[in-house]
C-alpha positions as CSV (number, residue, x, y, z in Angstrom):
1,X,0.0,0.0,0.0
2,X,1.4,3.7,-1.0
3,X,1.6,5.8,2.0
4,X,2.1,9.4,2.4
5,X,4.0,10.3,5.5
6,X,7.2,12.3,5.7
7,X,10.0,10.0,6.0
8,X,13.0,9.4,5.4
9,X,14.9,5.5,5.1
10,X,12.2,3.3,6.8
11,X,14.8,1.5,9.1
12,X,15.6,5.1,10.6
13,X,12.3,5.7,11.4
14,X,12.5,5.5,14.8
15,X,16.0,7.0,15.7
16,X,15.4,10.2,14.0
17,X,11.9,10.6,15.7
18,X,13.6,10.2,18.9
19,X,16.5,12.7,17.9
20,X,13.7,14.8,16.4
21,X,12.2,14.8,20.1
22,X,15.7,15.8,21.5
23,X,16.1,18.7,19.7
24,X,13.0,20.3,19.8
25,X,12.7,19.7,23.7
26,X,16.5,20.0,24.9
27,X,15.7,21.9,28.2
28,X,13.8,19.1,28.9
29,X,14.9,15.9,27.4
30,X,18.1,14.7,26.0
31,X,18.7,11.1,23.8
32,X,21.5,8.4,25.3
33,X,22.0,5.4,24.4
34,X,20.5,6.0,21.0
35,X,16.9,4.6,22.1
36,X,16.9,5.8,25.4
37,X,15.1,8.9,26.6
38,X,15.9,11.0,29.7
39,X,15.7,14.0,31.4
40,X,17.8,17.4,30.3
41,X,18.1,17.7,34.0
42,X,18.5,14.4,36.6
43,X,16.6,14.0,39.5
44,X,18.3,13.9,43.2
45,X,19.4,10.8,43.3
46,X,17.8,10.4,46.5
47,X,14.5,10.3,45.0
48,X,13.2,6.7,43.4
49,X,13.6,6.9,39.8
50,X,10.5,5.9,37.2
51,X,11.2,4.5,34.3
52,X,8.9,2.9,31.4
53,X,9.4,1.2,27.8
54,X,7.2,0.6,24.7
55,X,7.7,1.2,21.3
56,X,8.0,3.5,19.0
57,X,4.7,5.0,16.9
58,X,2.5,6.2,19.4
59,X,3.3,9.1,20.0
60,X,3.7,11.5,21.8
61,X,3.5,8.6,24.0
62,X,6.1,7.5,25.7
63,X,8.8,9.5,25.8
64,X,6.8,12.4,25.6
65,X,5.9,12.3,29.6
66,X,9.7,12.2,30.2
67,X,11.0,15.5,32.5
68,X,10.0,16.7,35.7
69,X,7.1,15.0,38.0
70,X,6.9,12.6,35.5
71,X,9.3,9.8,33.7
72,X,12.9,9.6,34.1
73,X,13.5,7.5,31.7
74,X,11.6,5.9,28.4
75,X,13.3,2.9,27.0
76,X,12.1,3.3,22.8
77,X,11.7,0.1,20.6
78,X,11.2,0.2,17.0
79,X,7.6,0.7,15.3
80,X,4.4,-1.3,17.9
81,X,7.6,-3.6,19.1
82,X,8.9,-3.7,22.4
83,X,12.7,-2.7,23.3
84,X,14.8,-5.9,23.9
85,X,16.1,-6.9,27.9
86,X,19.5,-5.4,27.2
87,X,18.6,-1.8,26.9
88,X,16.0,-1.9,29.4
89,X,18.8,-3.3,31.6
90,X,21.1,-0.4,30.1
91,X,18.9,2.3,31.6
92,X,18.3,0.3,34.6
93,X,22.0,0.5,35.3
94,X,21.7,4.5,34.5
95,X,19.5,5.3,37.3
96,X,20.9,2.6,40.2
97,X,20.2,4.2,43.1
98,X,19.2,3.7,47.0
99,X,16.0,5.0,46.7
100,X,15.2,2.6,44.2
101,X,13.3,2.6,40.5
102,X,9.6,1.7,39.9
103,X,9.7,0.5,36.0
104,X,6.0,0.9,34.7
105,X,5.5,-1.7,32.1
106,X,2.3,-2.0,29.9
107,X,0.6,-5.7,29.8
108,X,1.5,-6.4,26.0
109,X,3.6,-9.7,25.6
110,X,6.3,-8.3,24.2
111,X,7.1,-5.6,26.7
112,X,6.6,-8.0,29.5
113,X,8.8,-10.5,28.4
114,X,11.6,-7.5,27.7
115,X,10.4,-6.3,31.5
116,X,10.7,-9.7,33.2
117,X,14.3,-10.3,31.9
118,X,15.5,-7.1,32.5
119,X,14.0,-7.2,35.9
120,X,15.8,-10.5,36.8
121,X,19.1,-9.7,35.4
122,X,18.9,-6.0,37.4
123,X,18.1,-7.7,41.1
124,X,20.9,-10.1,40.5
125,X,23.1,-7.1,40.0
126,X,21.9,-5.5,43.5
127,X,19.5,-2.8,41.5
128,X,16.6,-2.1,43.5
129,X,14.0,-2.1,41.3
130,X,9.9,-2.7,41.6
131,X,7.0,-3.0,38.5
132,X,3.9,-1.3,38.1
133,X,1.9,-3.6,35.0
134,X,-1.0,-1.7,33.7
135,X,-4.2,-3.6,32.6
136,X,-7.1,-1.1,32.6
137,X,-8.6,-2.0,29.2
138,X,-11.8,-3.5,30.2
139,X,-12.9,-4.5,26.6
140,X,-12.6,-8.2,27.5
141,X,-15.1,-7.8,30.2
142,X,-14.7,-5.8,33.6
143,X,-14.0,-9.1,35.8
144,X,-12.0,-11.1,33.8
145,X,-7.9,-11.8,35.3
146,X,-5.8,-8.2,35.1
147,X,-3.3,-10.8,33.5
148,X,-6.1,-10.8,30.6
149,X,-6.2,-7.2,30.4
150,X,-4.4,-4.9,28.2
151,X,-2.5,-2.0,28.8
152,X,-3.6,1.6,27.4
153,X,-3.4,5.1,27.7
154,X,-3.9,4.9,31.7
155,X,-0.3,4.8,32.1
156,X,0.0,8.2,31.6
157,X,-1.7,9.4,34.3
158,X,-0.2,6.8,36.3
159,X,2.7,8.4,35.1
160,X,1.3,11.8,36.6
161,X,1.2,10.4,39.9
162,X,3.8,8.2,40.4
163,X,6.6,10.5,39.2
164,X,4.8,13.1,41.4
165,X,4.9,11.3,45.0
166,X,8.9,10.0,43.8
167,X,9.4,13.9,43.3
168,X,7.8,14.7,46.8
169,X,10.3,12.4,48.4
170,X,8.6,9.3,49.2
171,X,9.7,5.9,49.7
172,X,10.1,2.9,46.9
173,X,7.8,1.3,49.3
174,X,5.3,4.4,49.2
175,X,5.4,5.4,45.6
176,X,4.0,1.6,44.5
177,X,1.6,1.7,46.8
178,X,0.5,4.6,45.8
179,X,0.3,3.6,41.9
180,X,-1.0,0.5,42.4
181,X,-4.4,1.8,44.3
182,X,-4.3,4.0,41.3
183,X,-4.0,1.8,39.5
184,X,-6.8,-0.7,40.4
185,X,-9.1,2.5,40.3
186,X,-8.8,2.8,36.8
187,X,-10.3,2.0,33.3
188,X,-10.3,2.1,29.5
189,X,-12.0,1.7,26.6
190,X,-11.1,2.4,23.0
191,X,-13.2,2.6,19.9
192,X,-11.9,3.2,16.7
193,X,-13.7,3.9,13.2
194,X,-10.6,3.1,11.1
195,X,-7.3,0.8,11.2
196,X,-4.2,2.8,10.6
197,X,-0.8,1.5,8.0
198,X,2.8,0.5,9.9
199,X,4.8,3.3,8.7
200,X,7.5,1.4,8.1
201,X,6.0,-0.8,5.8
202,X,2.6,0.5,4.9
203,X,0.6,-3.1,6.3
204,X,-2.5,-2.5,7.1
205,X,-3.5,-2.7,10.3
206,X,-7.2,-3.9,10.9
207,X,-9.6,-2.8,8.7
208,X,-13.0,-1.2,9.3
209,X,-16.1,-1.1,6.5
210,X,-16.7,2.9,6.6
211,X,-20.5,2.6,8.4
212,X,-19.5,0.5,11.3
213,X,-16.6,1.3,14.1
214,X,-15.6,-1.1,16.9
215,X,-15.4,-0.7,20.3
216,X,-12.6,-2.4,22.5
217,X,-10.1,-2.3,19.6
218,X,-6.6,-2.4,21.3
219,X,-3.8,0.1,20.0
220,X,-2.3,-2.0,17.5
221,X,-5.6,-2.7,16.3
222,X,-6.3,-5.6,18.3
223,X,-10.1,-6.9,17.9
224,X,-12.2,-5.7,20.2
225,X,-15.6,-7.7,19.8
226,X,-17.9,-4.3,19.8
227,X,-18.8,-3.6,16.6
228,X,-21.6,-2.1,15.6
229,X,-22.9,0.7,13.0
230,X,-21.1,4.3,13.6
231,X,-23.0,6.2,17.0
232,X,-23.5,10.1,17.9
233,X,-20.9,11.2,19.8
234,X,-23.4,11.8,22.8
235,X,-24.5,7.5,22.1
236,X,-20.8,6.6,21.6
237,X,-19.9,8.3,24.6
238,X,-23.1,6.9,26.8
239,X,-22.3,3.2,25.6
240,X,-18.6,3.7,27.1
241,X,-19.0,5.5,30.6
242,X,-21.6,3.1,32.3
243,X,-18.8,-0.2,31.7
244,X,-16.2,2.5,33.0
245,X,-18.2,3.0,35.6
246,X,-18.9,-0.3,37.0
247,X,-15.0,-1.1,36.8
248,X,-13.4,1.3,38.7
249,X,-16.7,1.4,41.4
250,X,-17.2,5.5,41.4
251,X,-20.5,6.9,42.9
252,X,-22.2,9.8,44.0
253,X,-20.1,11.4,46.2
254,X,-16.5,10.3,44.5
255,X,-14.1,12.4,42.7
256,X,-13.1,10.9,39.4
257,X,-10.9,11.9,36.7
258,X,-12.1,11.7,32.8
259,X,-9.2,11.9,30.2
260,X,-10.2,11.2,25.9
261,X,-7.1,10.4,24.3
262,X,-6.9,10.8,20.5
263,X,-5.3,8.1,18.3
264,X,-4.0,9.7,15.5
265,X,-6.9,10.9,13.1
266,X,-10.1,12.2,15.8
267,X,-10.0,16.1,15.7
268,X,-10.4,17.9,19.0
269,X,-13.8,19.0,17.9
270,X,-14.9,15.5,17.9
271,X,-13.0,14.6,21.3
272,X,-14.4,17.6,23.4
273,X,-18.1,16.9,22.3
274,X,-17.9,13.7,23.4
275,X,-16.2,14.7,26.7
276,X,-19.1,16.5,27.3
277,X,-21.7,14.5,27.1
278,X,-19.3,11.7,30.0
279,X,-18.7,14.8,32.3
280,X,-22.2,15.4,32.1
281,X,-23.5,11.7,32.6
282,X,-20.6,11.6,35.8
283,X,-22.5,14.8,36.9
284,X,-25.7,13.6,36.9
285,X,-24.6,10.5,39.1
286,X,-23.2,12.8,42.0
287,X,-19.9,12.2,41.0
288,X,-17.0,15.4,41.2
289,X,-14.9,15.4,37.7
290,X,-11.8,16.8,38.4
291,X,-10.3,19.2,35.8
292,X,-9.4,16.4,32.4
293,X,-7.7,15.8,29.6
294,X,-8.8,15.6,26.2
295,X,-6.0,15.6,23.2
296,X,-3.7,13.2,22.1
297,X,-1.3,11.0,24.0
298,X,-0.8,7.7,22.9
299,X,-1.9,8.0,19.4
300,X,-1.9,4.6,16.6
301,X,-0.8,6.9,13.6
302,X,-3.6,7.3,11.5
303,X,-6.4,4.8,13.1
304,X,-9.7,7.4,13.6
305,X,-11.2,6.7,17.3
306,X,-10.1,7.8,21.5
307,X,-9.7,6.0,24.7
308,X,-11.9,7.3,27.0
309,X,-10.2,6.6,30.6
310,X,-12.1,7.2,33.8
311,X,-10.1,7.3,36.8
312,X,-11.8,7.5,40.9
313,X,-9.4,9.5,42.9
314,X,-8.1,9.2,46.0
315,X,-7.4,12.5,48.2
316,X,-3.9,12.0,47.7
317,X,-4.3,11.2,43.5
318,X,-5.9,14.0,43.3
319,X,-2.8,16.5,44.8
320,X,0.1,14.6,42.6
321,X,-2.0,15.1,39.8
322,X,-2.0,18.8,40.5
323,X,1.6,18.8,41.5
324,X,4.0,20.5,39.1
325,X,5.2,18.6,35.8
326,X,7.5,19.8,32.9
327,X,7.4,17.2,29.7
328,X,7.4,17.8,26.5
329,X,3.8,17.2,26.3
330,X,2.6,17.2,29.9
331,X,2.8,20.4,32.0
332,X,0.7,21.3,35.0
């Protein structure tokens, strides 16, 4: 299939994004390594360190969240694939500390098998190092194993958090606590109305007949099993809150936060009016909606749909994701 994107050699793809993000962000960011992705300016090294990996094609995700009160450190792999062991161990080595790292992995095969044997290798060389696994994609039903689950764009305020609370001083011990009730507090669903190409190769990835649109499809274009003829944003948006809802147990009285995160080809237009109508159907319930996030941070190139990701807050969530933040693509 022809594609038109601006590149250059296909098998470059990927370093010259990343040196692309370097130079346009250099107070904030700098490129080591080649595929690894840290801050301009380290944290104390008495702080615990946070660290992710994923590959490259999503973006702004990962690296974009990478600078103060967020990541320390985004290991890249090349187009949808997972970094190998060896440079996650490379950047595991980089931030070696007492305080310890918290590596925040998302639950896609190929970046928990890098994970796992970067992880072992890393404790046998004395690093003190703990995971976070994300799983909030509900698509495959709200009950079914976390193990089962896939991870989306929750990571990123899980991010938010995490590298807030390390940035406020607390303990290895505290920050994973901390992430993990966030974690288990939190939900996603995607729909998408079209596939997108692999621009390295212009595959097509899942395909969508133009009156129909699927929800649950994953962000490689994974099947989803909700397909159904193309909703109003206010139906759309109504279909994916109440599932949301039940998984992550807010009610009246909660605080809950309400992010819609583009995937390459949704305008904003199209991603406020359907926050809308979930703010208001929170609202309605009793339920406080924090100030949100609508825009794009994990996007699948081209694929036309959001993840709508709904978030109930503890009191202490709720200050970290105020705290202060300086990323290329994340300030508060």
């Amino acid at each position: 299939m022809a594609m038109k994107k601006f590149i250059n050699d296909p098998a470059n793809l990927t370093k010259e994004l990343l040196e692309g993000l370097a130079l346009c962000y250099k107070g904030k960011v700098k490129l080591v390594g080649e595929k690894i992705v840290v801050r301009a300016t380290p944290k104390d090294e008495g702080k615990v360190a946070i660290v992710t990996l994923g590959g490259a094609g999503h973006e702004p995700a990962l690296s974009g969240f990478v600078g103060e009160g967020m990541l320390d450190a985004s290991v890249v792999g090349d187009i949808f694939a997972a970094p190998g062991a060896p440079k996650l161990l490379e950047a595991l080595r980089m931030f070696k500390r007492e305080a310890g790292i918290v590596l925040v992995t998302l639950n896609h095969a190929g970046d928990r098998m890098s994970a796992s044997k970067a992880l072992r290798d890393a404790q046998k060389e004395g690093i003190k190092v703990c995971e976070i696994v994300t799983h909030e994609d509900i698509s495959a039903g709200i009950d079914i194993d976390p193990e089962e689950k896939r991870g989306l764009a929750g990571c990123i305020p899980l991010y938010k958090v995490i590298g807030a609370a390390a940035e406020a001083g607390k303990t290895l011990e505290e920050v994973v606590e901390i992430g993990e009730r966030f974690n288990r507090q939190m939900a996603t669903l995607a729909v998408a109305m079209t596939g997108c190409t692999h621009p390295q190769n212009g595959g097509t990835i899942a395909v969508l007949p133009d009156d129909e649109m699927e929800i649950g499809m994953g962000q490689h274009g994974e099947a989803g099993g909700g397909r159904s003829k193309i909703l109003t944003a206010d139906e759309t948006a109504s279909r994916m809150i109440a599932p949301l809802m039940q998984a992550t147990g807010v009610k009246a009285g909660d605080t809950a936060l309400l992010i819609i995160n583009g995937v390459g080809a949704t305008t904003l237009m199209e991603m406020l009016v359907v926050y809308r109508k979930a703010a208001q159907l929170l609202a309605e319930k009793g339920i406080n909606v924090t100030p949100g996030a609508c825009g794009e941070y994990l996007t699948v190139q081209e694929m036309a749909g959001f993840q709508m990701i709904l978030c109930k807050l503890d009191a202490d969530h709720q200050e970290y994701l105020k705290a202060r933040a300086r990323t290329p693509y994340w300030t508060a």
